[in-house]
N, CA, C and O atoms as a Tripos MOL2 file, in Angstrom:
@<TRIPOS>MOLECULE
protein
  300   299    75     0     0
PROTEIN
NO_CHARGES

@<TRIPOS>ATOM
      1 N         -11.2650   12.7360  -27.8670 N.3       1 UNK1
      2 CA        -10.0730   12.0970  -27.3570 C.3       1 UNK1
      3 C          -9.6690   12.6870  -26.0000 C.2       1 UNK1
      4 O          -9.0420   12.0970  -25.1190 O.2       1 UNK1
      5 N         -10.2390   14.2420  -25.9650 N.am      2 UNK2
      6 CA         -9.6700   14.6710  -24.3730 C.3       2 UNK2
      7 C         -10.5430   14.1610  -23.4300 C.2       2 UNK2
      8 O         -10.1650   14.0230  -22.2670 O.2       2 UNK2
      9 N         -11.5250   13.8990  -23.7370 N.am      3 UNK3
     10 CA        -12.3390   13.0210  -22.8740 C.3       3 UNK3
     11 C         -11.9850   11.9150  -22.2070 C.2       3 UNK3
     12 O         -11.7860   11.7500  -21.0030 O.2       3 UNK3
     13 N         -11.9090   10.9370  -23.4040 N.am      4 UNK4
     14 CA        -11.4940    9.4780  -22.4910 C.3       4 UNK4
     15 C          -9.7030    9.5860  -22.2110 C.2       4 UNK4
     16 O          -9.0660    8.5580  -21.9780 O.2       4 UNK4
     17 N          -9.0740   10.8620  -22.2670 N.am      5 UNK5
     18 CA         -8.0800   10.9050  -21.9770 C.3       5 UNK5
     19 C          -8.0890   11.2670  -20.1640 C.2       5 UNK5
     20 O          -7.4720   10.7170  -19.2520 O.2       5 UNK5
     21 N          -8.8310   12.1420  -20.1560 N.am      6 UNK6
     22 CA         -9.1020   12.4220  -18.8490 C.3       6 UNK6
     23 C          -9.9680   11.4580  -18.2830 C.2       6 UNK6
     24 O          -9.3980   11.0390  -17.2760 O.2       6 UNK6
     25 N         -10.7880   11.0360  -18.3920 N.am      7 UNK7
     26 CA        -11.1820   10.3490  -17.4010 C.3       7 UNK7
     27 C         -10.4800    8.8830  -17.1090 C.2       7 UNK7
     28 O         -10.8230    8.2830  -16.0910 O.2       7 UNK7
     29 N          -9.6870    8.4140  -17.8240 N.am      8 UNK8
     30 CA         -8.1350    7.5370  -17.9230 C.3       8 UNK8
     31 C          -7.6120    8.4210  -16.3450 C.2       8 UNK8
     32 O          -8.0060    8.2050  -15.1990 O.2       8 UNK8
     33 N          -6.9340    9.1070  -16.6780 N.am      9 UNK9
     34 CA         -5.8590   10.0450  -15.9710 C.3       9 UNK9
     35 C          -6.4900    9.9370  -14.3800 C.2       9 UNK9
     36 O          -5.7400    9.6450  -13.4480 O.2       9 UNK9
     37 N          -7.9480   10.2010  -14.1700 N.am     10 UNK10
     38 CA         -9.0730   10.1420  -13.4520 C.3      10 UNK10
     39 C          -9.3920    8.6640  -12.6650 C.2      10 UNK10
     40 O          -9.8670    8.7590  -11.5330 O.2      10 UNK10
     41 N          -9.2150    7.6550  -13.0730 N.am     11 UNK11
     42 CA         -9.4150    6.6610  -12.9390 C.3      11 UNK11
     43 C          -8.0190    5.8990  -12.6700 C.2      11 UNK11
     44 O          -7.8830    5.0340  -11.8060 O.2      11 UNK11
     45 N          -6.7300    6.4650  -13.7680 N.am     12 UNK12
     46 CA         -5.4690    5.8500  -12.5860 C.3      12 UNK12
     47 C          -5.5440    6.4400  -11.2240 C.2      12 UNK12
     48 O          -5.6450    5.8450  -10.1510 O.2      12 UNK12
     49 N          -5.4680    7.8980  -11.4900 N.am     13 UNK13
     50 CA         -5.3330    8.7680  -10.1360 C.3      13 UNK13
     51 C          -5.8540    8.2250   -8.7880 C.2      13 UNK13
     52 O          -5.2350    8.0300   -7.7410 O.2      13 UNK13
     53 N          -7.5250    7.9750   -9.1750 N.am     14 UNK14
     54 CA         -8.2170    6.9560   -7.7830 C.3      14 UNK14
     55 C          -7.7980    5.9150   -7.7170 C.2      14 UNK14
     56 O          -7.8040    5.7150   -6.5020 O.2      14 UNK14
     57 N          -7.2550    4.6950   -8.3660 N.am     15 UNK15
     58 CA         -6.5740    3.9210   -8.3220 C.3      15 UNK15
     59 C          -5.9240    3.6420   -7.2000 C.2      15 UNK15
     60 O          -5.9650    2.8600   -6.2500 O.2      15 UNK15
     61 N          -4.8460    5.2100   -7.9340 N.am     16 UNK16
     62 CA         -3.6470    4.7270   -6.9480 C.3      16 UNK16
     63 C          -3.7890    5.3470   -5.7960 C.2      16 UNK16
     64 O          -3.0870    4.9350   -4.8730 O.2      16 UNK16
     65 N          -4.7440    6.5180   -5.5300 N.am     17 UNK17
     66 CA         -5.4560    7.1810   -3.9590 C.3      17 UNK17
     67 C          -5.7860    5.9210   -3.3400 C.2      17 UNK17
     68 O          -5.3920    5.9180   -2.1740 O.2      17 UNK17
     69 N          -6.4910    4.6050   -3.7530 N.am     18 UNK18
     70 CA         -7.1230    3.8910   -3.2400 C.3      18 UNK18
     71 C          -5.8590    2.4950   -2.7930 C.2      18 UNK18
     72 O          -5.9130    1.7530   -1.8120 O.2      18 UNK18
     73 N          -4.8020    2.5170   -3.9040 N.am     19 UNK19
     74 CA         -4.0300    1.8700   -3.2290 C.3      19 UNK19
     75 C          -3.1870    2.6190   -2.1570 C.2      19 UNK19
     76 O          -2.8600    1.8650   -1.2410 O.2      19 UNK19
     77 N          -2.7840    3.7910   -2.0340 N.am     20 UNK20
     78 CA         -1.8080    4.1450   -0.9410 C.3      20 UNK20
     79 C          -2.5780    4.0800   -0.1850 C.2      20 UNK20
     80 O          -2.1370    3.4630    0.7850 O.2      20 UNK20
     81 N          -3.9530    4.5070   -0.0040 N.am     21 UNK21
     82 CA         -5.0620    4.1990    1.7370 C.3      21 UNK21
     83 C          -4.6740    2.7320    1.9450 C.2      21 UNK21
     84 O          -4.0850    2.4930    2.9990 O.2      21 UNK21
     85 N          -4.8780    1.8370    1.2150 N.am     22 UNK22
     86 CA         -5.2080    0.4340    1.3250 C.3      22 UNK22
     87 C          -3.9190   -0.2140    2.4030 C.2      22 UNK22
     88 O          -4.0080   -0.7840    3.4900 O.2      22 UNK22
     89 N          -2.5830    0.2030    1.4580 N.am     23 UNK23
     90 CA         -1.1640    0.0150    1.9510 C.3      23 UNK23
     91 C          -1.1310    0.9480    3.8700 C.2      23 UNK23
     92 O          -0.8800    0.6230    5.0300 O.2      23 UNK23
     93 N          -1.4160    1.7620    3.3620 N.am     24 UNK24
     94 CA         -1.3550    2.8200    4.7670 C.3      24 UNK24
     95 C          -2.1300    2.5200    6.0630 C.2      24 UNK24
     96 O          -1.9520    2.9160    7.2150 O.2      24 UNK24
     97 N          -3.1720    1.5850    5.4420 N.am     25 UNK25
     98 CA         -3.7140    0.9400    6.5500 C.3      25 UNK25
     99 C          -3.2130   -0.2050    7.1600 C.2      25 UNK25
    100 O          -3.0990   -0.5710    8.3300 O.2      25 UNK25
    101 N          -2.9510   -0.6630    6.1110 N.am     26 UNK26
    102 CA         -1.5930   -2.0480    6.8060 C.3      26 UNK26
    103 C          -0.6540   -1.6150    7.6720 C.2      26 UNK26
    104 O          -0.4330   -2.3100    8.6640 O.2      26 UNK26
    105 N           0.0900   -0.3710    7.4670 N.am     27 UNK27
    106 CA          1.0120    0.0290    7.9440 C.3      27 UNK27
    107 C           0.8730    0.4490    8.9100 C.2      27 UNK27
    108 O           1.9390    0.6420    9.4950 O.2      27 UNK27
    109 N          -0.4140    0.8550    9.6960 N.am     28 UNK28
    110 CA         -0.5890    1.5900   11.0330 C.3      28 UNK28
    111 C          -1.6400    0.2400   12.0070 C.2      28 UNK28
    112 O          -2.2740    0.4950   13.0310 O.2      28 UNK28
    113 N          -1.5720   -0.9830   11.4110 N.am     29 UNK29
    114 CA         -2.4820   -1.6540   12.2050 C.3      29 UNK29
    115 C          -1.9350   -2.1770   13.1950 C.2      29 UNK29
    116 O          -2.4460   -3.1470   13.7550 O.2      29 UNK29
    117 N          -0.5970   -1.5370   13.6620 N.am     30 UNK30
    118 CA          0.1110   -1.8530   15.0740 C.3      30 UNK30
    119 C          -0.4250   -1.1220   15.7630 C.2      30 UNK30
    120 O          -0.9230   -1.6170   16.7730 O.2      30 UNK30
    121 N          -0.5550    0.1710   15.5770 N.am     31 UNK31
    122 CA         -1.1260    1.4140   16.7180 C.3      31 UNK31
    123 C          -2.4160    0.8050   16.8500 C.2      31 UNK31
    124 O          -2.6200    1.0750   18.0340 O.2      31 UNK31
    125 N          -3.4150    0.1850   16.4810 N.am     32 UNK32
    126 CA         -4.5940   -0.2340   16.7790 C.3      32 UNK32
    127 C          -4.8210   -2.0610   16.8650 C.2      32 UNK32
    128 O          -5.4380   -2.8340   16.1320 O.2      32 UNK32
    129 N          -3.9660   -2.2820   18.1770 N.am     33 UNK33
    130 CA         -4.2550   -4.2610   17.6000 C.3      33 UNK33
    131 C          -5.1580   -4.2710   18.0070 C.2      33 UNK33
    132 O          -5.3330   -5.4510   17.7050 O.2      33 UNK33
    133 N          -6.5460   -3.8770   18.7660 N.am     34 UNK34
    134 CA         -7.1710   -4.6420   19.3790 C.3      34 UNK34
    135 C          -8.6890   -3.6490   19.1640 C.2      34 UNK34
    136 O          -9.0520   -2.5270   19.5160 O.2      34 UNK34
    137 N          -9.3750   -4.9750   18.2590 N.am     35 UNK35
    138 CA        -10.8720   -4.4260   17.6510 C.3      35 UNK35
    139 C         -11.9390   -4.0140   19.0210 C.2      35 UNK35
    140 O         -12.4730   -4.8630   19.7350 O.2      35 UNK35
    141 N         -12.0910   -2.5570   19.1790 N.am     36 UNK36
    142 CA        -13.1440   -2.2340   19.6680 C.3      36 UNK36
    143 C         -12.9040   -2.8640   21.4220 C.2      36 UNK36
    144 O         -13.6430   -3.6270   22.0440 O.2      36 UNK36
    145 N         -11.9450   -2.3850   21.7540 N.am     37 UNK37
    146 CA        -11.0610   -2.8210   23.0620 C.3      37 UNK37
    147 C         -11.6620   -1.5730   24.0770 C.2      37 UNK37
    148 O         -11.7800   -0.3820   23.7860 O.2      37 UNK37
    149 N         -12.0670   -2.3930   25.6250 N.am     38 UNK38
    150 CA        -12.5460   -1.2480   26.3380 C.3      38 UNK38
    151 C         -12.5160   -1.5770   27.5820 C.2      38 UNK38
    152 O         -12.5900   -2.7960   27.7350 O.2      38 UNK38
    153 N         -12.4290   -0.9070   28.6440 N.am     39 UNK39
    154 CA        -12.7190   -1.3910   30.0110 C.3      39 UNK39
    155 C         -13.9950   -1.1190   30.1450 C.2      39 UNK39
    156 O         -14.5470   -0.0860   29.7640 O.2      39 UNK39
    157 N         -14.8050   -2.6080   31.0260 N.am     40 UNK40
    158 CA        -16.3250   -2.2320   31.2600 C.3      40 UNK40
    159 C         -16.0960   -1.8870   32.8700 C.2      40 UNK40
    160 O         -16.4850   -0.7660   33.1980 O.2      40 UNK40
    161 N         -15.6050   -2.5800   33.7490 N.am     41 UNK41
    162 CA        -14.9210   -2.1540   35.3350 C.3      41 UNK41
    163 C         -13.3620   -1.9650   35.3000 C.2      41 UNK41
    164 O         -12.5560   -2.8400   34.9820 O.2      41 UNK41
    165 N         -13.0980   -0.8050   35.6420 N.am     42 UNK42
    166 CA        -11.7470   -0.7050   35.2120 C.3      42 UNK42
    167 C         -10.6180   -1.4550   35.8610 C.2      42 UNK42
    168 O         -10.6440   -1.1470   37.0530 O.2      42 UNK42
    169 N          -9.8250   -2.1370   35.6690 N.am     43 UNK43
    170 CA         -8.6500   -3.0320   35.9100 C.3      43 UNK43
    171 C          -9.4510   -4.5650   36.4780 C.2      43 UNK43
    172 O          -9.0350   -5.3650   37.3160 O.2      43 UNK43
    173 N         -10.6980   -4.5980   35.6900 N.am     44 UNK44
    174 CA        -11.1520   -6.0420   36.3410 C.3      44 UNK44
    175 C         -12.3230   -6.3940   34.9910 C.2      44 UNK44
    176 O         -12.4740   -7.6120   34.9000 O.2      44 UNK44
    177 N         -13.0080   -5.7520   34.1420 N.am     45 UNK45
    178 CA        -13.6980   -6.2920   33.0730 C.3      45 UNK45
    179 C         -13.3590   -5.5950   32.1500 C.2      45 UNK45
    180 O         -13.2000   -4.3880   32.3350 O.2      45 UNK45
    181 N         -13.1040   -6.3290   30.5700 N.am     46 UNK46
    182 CA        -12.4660   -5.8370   29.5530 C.3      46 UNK46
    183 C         -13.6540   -6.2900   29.0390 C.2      46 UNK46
    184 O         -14.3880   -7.1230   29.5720 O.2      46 UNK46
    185 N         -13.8680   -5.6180   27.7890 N.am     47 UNK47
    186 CA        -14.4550   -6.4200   26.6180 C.3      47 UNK47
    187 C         -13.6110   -5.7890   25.0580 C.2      47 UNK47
    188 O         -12.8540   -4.8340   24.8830 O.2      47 UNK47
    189 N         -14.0380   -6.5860   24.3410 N.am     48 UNK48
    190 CA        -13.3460   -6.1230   22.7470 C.3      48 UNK48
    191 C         -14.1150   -7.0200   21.7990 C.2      48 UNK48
    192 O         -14.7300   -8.0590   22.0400 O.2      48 UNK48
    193 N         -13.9120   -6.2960   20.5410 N.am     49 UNK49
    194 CA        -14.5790   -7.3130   19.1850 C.3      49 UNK49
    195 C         -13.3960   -8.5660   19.2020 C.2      49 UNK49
    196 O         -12.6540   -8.5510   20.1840 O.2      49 UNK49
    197 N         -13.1610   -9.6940   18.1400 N.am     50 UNK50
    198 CA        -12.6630  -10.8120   17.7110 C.3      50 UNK50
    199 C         -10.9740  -10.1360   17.5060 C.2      50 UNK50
    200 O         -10.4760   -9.4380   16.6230 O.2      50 UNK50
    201 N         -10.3760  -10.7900   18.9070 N.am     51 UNK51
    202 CA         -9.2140  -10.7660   19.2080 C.3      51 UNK51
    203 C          -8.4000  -11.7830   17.8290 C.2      51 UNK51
    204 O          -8.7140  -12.8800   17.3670 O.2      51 UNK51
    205 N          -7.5590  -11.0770   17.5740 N.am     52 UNK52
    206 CA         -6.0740  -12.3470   16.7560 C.3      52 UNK52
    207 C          -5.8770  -13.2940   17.8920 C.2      52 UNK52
    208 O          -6.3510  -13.1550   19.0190 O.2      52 UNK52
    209 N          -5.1290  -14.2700   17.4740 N.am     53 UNK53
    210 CA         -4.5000  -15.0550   18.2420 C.3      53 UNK53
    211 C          -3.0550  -14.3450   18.7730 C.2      53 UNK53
    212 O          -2.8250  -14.1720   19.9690 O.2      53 UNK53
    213 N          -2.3550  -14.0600   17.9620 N.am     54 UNK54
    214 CA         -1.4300  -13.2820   18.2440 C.3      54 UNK54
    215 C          -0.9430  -11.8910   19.1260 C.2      54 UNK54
    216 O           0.1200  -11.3300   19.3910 O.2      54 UNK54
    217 N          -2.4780  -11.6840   19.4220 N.am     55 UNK55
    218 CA         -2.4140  -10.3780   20.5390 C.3      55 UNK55
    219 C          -2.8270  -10.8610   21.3920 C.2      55 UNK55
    220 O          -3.2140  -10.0330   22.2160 O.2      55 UNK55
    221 N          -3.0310  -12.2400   21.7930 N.am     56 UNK56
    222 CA         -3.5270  -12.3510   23.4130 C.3      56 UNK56
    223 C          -2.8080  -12.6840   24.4680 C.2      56 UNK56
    224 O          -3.2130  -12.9640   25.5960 O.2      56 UNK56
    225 N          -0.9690  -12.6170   23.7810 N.am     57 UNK57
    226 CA         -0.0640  -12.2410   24.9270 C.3      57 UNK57
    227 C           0.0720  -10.8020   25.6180 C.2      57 UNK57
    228 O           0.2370  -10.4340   26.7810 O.2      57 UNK57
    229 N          -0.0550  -10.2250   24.5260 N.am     58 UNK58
    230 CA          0.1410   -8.6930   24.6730 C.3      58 UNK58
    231 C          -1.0710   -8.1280   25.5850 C.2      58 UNK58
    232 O          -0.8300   -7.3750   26.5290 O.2      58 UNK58
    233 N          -2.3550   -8.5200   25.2630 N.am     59 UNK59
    234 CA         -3.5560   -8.1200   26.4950 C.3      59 UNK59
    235 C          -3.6140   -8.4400   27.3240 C.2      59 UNK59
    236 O          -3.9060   -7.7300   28.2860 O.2      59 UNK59
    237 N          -3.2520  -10.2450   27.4280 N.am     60 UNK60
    238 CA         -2.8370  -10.8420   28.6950 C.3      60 UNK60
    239 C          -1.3460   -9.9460   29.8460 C.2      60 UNK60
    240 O          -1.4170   -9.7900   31.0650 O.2      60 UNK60
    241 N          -0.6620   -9.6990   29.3210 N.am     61 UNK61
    242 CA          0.4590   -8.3940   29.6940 C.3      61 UNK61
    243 C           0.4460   -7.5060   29.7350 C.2      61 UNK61
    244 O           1.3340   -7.0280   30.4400 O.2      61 UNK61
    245 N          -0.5210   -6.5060   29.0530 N.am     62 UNK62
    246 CA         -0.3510   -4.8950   29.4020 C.3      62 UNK62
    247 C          -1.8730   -5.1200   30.4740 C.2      62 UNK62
    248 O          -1.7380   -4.6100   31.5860 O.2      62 UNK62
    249 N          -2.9770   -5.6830   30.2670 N.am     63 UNK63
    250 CA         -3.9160   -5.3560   30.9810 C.3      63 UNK63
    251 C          -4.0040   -6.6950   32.2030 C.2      63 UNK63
    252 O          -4.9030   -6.5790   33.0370 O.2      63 UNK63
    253 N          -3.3230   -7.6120   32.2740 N.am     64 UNK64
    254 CA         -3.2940   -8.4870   33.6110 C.3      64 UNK64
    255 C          -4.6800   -9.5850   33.6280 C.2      64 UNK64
    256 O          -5.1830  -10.2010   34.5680 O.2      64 UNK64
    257 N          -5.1780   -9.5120   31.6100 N.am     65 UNK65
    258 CA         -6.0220  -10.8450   31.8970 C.3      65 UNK65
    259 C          -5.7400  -12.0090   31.8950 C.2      65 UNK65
    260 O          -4.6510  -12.4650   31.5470 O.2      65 UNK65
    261 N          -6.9000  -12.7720   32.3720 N.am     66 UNK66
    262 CA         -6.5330  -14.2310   32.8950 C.3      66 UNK66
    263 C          -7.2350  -14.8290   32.0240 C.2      66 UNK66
    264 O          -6.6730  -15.4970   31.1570 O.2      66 UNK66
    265 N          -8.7940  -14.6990   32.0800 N.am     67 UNK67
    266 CA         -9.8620  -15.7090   31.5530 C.3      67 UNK67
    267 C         -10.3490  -14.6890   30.5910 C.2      67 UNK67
    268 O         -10.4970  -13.4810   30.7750 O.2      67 UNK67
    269 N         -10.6210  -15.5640   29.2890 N.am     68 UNK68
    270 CA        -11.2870  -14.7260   28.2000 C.3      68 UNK68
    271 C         -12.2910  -15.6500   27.7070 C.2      68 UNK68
    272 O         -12.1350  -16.7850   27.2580 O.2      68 UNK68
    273 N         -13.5280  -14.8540   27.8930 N.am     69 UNK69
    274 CA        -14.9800  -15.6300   27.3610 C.3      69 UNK69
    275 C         -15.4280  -14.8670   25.9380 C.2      69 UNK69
    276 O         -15.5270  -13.6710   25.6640 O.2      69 UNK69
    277 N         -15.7230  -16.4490   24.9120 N.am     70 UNK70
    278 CA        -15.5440  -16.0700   23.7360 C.3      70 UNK70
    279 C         -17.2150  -16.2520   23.8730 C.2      70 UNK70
    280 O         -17.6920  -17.1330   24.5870 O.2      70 UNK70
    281 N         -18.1520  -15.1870   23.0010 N.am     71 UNK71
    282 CA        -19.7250  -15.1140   22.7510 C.3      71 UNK71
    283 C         -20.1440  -15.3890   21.8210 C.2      71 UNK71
    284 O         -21.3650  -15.3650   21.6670 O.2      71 UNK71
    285 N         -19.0600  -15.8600   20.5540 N.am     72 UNK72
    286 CA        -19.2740  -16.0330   19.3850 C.3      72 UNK72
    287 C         -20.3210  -17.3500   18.9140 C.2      72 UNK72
    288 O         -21.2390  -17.2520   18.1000 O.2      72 UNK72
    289 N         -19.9440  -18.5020   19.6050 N.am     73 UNK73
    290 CA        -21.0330  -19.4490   19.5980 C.3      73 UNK73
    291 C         -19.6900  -20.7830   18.7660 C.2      73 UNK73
    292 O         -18.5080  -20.4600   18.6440 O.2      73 UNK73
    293 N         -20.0990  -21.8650   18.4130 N.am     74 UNK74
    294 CA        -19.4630  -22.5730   17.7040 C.3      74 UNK74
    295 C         -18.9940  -21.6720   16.4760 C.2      74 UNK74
    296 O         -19.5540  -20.7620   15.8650 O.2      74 UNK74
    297 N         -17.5490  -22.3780   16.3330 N.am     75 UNK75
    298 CA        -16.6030  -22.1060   15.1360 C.3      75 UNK75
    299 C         -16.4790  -22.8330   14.2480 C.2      75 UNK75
    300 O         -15.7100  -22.5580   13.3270 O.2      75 UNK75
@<TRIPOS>BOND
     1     1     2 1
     2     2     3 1
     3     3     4 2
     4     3     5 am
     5     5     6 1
     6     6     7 1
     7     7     8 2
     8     7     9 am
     9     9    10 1
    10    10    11 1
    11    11    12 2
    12    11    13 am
    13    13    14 1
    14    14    15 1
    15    15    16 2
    16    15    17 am
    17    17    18 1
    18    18    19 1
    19    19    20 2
    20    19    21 am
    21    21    22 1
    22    22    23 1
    23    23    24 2
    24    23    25 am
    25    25    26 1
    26    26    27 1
    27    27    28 2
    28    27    29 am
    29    29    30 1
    30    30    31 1
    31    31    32 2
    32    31    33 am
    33    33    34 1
    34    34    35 1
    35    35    36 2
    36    35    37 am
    37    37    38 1
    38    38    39 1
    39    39    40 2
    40    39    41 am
    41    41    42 1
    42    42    43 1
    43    43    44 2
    44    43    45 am
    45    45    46 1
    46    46    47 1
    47    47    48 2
    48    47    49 am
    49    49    50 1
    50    50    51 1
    51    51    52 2
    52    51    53 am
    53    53    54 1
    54    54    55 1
    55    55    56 2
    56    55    57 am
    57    57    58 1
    58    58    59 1
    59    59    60 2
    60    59    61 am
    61    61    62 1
    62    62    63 1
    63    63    64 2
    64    63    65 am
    65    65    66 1
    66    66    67 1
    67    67    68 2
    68    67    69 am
    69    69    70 1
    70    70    71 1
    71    71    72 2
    72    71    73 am
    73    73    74 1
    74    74    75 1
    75    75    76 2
    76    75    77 am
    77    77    78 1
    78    78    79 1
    79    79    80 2
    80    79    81 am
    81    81    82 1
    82    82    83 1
    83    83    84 2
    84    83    85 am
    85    85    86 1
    86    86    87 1
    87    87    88 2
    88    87    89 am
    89    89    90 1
    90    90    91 1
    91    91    92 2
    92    91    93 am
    93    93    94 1
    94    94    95 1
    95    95    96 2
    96    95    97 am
    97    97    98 1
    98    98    99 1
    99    99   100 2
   100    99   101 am
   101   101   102 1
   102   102   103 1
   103   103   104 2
   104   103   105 am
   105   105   106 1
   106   106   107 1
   107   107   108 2
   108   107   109 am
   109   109   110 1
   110   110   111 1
   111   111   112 2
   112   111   113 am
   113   113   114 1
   114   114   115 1
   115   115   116 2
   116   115   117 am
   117   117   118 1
   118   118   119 1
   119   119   120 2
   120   119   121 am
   121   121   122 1
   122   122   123 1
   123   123   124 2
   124   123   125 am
   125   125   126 1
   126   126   127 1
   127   127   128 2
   128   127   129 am
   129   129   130 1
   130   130   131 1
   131   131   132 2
   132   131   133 am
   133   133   134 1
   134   134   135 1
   135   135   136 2
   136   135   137 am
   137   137   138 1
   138   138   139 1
   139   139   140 2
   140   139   141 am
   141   141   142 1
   142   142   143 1
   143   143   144 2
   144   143   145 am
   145   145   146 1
   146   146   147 1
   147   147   148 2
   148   147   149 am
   149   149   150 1
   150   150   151 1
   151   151   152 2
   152   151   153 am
   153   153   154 1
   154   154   155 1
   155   155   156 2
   156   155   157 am
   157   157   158 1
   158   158   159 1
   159   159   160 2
   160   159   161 am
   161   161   162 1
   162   162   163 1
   163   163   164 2
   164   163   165 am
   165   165   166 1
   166   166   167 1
   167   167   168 2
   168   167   169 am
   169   169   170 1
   170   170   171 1
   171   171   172 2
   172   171   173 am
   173   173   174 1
   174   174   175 1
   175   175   176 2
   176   175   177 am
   177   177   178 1
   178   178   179 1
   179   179   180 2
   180   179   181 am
   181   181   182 1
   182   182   183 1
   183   183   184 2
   184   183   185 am
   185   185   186 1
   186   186   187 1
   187   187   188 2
   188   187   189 am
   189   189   190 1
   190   190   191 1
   191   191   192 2
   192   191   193 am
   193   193   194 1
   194   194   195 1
   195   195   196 2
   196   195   197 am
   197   197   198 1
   198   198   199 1
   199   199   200 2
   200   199   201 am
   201   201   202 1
   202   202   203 1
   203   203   204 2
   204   203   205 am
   205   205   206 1
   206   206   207 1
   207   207   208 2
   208   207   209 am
   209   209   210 1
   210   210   211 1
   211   211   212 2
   212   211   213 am
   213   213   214 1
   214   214   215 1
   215   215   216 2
   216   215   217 am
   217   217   218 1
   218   218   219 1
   219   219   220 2
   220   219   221 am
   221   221   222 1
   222   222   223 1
   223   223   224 2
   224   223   225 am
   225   225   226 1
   226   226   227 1
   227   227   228 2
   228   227   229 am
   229   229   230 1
   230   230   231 1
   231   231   232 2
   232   231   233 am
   233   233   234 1
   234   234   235 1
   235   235   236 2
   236   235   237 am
   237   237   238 1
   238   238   239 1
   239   239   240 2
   240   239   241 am
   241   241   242 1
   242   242   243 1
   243   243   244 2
   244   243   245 am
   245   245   246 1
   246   246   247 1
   247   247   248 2
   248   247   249 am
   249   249   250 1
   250   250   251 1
   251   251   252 2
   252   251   253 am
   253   253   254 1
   254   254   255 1
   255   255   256 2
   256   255   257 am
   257   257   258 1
   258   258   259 1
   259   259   260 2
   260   259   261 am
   261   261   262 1
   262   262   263 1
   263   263   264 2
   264   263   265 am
   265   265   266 1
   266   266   267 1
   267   267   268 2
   268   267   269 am
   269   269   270 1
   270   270   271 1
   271   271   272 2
   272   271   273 am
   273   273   274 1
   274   274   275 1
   275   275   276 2
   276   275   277 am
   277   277   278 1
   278   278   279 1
   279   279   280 2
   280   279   281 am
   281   281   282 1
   282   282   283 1
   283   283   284 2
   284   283   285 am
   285   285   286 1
   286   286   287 1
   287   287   288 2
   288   287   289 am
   289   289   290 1
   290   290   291 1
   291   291   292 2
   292   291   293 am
   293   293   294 1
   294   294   295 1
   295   295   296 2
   296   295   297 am
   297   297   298 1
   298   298   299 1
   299   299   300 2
@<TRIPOS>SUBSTRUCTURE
     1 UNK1         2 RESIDUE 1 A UNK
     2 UNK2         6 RESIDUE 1 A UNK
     3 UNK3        10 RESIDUE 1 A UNK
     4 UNK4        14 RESIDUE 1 A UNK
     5 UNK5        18 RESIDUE 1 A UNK
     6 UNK6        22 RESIDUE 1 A UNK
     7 UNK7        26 RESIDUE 1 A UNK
     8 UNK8        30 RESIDUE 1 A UNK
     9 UNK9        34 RESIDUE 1 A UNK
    10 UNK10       38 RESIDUE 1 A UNK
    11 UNK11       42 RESIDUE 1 A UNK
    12 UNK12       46 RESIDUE 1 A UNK
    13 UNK13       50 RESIDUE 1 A UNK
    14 UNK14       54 RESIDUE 1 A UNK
    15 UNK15       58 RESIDUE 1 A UNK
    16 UNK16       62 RESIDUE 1 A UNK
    17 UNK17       66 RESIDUE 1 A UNK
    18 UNK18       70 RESIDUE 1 A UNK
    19 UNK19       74 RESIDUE 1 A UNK
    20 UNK20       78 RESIDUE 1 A UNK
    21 UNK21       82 RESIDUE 1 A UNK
    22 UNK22       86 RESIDUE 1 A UNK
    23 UNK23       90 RESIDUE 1 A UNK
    24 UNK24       94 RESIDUE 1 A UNK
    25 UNK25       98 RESIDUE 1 A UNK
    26 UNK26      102 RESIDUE 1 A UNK
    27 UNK27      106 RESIDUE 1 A UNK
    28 UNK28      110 RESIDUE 1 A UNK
    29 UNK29      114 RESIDUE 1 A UNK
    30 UNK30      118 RESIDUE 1 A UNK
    31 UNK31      122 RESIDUE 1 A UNK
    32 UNK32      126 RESIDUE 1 A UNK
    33 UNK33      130 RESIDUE 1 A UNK
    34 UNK34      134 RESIDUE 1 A UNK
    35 UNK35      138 RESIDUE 1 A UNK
    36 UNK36      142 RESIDUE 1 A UNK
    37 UNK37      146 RESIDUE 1 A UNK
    38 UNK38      150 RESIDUE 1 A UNK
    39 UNK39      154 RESIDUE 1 A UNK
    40 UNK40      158 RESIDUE 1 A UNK
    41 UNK41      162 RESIDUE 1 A UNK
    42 UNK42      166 RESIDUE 1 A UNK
    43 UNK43      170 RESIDUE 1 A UNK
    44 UNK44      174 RESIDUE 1 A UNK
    45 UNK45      178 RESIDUE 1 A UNK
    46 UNK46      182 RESIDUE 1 A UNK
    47 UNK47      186 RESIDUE 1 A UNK
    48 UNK48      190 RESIDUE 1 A UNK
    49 UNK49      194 RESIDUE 1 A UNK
    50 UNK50      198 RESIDUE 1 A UNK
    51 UNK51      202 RESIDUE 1 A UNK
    52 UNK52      206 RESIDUE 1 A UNK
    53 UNK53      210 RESIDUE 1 A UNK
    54 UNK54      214 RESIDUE 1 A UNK
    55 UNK55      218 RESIDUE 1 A UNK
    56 UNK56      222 RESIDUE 1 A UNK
    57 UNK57      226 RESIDUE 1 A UNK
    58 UNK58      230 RESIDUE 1 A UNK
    59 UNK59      234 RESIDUE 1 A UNK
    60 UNK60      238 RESIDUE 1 A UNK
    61 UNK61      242 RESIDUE 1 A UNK
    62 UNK62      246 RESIDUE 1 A UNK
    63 UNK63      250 RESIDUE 1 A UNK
    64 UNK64      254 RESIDUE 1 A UNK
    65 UNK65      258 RESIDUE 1 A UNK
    66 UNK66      262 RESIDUE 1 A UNK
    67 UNK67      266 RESIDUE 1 A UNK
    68 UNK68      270 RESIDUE 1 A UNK
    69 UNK69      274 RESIDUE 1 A UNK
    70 UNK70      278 RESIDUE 1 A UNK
    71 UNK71      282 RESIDUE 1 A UNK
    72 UNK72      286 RESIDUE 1 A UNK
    73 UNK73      290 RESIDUE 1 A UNK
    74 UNK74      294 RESIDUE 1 A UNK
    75 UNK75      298 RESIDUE 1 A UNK
């Protein structure tokens, strides 16, 4: 019985380790909006992974882009 008592105890425990990471990552994905974001010439070529829609005021405004070329291919 102390067995499957502990490994119970063991198995909420990661559980809930795995939900507070899960939550905690939600919670900090403001400090990081923008996937794999970089200057290739600085203040004139950007590149980044698959922008939100919702952050391409904010890049368009802190970094002064204009034209954004998508490589992805049909959607």
């Amino acid at each position: 019985m102390k067995v499957k008592r502990r490994i119970l105890l063991l198995a909420a425990g990661l559980a809930a380790l795995l939900a507070v990471g899960y939550f905690l990552d939600l919670a900090l994905q403001h400090r990081r909006p923008f996937v794999n974001f970089g200057e290739v010439v600085p203040g004139k070529i950007y590149r980044s992974g698959q922008v939100r829609p919702r952050d391409l005021e904010s890049i368009s405004r802190r970094y002064g882009v204009k034209t954004i070329i998508c490589l992805r291919g049909k959607e």
